[in-house]
VODODREN-306673 format. One record per residue (C-alpha): x, z, y; residue in three letters. Coordinates in steps of 0.2 Angstrom, whole numbers, padded with zeros to 4 digits, always signed. Layout:
N
XZYALA ...
//
This chain:
284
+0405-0818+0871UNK +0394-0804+0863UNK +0403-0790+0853UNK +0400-0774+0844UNK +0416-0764+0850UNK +0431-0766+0859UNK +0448-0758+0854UNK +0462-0756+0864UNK +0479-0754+0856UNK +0493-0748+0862UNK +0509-0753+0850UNK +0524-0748+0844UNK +0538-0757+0837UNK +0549-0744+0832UNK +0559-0745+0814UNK +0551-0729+0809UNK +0539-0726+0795UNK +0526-0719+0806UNK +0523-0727+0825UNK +0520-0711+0837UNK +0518-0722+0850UNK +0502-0730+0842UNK +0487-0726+0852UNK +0469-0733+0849UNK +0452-0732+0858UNK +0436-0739+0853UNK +0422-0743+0867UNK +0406-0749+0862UNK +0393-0762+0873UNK +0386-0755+0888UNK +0396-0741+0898UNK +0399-0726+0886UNK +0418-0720+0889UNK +0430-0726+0877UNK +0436-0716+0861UNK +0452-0711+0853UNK +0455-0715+0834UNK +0465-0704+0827UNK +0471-0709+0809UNK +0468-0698+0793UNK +0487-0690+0795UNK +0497-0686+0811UNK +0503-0704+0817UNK +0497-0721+0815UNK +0509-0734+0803UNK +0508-0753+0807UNK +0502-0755+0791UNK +0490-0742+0791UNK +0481-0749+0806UNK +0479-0766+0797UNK +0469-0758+0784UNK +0457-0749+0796UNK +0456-0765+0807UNK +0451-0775+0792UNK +0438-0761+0787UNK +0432-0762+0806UNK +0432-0783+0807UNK +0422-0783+0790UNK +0408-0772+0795UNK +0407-0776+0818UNK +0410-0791+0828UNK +0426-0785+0838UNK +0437-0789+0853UNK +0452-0782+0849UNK +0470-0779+0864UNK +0485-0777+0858UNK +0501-0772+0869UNK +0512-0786+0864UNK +0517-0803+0868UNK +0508-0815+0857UNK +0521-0827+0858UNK +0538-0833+0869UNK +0542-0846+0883UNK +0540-0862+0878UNK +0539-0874+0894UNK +0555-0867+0904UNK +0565-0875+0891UNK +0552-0886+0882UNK +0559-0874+0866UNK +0556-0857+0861UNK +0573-0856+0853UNK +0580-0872+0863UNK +0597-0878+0855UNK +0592-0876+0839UNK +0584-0891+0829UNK +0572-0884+0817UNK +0564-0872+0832UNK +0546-0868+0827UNK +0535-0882+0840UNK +0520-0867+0840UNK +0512-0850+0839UNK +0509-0850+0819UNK +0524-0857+0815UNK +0534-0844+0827UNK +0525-0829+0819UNK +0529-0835+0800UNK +0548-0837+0808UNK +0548-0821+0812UNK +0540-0815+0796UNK +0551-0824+0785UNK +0567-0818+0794UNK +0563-0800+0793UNK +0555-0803+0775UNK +0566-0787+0768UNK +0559-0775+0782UNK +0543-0764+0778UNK +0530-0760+0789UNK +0529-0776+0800UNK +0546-0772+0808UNK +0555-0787+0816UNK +0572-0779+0822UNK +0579-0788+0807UNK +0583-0804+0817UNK +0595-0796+0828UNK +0607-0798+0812UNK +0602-0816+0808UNK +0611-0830+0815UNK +0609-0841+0826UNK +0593-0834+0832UNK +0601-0816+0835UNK +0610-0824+0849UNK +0594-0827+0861UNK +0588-0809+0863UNK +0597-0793+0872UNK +0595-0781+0858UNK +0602-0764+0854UNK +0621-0767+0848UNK +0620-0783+0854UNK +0616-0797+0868UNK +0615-0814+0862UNK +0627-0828+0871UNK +0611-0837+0873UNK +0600-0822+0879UNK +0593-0826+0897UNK +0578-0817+0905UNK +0565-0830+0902UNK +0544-0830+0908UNK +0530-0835+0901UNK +0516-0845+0913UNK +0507-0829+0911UNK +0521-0817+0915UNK +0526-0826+0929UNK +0506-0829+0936UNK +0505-0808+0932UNK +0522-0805+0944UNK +0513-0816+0954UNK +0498-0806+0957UNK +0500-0790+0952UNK +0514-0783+0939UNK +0524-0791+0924UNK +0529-0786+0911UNK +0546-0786+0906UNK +0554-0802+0896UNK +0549-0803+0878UNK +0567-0805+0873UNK +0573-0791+0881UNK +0574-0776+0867UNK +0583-0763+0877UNK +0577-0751+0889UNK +0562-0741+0888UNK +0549-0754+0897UNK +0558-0767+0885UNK +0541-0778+0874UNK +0554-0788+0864UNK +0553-0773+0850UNK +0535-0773+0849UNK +0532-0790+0851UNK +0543-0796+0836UNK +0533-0783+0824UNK +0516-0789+0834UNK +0520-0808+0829UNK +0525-0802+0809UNK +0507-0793+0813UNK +0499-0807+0819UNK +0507-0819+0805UNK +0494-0809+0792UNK +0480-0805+0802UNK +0475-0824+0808UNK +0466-0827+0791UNK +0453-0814+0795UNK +0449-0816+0815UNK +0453-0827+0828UNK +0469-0826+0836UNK +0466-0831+0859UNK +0471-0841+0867UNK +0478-0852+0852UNK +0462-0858+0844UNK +0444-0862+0848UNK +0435-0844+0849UNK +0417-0853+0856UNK +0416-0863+0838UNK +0421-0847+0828UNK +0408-0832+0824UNK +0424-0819+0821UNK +0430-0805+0829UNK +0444-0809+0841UNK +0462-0804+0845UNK +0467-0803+0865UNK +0487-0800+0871UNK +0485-0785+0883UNK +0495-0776+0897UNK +0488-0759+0902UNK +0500-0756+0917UNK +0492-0772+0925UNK +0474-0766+0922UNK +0479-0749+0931UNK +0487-0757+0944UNK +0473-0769+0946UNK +0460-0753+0949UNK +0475-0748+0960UNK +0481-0734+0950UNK +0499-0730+0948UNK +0507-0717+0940UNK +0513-0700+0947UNK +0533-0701+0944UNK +0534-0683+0934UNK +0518-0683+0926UNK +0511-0698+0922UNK +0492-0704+0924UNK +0480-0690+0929UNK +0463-0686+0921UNK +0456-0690+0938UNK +0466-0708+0940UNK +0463-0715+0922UNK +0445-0711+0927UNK +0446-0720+0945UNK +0452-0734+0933UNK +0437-0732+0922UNK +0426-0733+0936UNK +0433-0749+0941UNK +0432-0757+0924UNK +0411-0752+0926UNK +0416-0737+0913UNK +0410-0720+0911UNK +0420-0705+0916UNK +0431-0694+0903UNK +0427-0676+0902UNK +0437-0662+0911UNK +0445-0657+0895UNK +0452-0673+0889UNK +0469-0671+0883UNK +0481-0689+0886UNK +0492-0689+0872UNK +0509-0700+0866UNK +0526-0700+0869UNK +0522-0712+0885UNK +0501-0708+0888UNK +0499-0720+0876UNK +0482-0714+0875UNK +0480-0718+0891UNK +0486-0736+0888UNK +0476-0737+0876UNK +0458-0729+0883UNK +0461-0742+0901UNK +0463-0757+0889UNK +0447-0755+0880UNK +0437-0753+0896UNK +0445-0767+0901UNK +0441-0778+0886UNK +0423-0775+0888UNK +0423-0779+0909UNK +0433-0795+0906UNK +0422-0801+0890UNK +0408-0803+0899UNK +0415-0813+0913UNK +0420-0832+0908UNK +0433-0837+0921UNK +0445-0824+0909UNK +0443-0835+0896UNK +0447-0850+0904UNK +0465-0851+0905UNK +0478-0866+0906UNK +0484-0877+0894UNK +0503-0869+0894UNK +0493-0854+0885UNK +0491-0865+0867UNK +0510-0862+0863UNK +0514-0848+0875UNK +0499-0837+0875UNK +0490-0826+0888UNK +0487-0808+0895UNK +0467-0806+0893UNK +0462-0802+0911UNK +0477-0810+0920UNK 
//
């Protein structure tokens, strides 16, 4: 697969106005060290960062990470929602779920189903864990356990390593950007010249370089650039500052290096069948 650019995005799916927990990086072909966007004001909004990726897909061919899960378990219980008749049967119709239950809710946020029976009941959210809520795993999720590090159940919304957040405000995201680039694992990328959407998980690409975190401080310069040397990456400088609330920048700087390593290797692309309705972690 030959690209312009690869961004890695690390997400946010907090009900404020402005996400500060939005990071991006750009990397471009070869080696060069990934970049950080910043945008025009402080902090990035969801729907500010579909704007600049629609500028970015109408001018450069890219592979684009976003740190969500693209979609819930399917095969455990042969139902994303099992129990109720009229549960979406794939991806798209999952996403425009989402989408419509939390139509009243501005910039892409999706905690509105946590007041909307009877689908409230299957996730652990704040004020509330449904009767139905059981700590379920994707294929992928459980072949990442398997190899290296999971991520927690997408819907579990509580706690801070919780993806159930982020994920239903990914999938409202996802609902309006598949009419402009291709959404993996869930469609035939080989037959489509457009840029491409990848599910990523930057804690399993630091642990894969094996790099952990330091417990008080987080990533170091000199680990995020162990990891970057793993992924075939250029160092950063000495004086590169890490920002976020969480080093989200460094989420975000590892993922975009990543992209790029695992673009140019086919085995990453080839991934089960299961991943059609449940998707997949680029890389895992």
């Amino acid at each position: 697969m030959d690209f312009d650019c690869f961004v890695g995005i690390d997400w946010s799916g907090n009900k404020n106005n402005f996400q500060k927990g939005i990071s991006v990086a750009l990397c471009e072909k070869g080696n060069a060290v990934p970049k950080i966007i910043r945008p025009n004001i402080r902090y990035w909004s969801r729907s500010m960062l579909l704007k600049w990726i629609f500028e970015l897909i109408s001018k450069r061919k890219s592979l684009i990470g976003f740190d969500f899960s693209f979609s819930y378990p399917f095969y455990d219980k042969a139902s994303y929602f099992p129990g109720i008749n009229d549960s979406p049967t794939c991806p798209y119709d999952l996403w425009k779920l989402i989408n419509n239950l939390n139509h009243d809710k501005d910039n892409f946020y999706g905690g509105g189903i946590w007041k909307k029976n009877p689908f409230s009941q299957y996730y652990n959210a704040p004020r509330l864990k449904g009767i139905y809520y059981q700590s379920r795993r994707r294929k992928t999720e459980i072949h990442a356990k398997n190899k290296i590090h999971s991520p927690s159940p997408s819907f579990n919304c509580v706690g801070p390593g919780a993806v159930g957040t982020g994920s239903l405000s990914g999938m409202r995201f996802l609902h309006i950007l598949k009419e402009n680039l291709s959404i993996w694992p869930f469609e035939n990328i080989i037959m489509r010249n457009k840029s491409i959407s990848v599910e990523i998980f930057p804690t399993y690409y630091f642990r894969m370089a094996g790099v952990k975190p330091d417990k008080k401080i987080g990533y170091t310069l000199e680990n995020i650039n162990k990891a970057l040397t793993f992924f075939e990456t250029n160092n950063l400088s000495k004086n590169t500052k890490i920002e976020g609330p969480d080093q989200d920048d460094a989420d975000a700087i590892i993922s975009s290096a990543a992209l790029r390593f695992f673009s140019r290797k086919d085995n990453y692309w080839n991934v089960p069948s299961v991943s059609k309705k449940e998707g997949w972690i680029f890389g895992v």
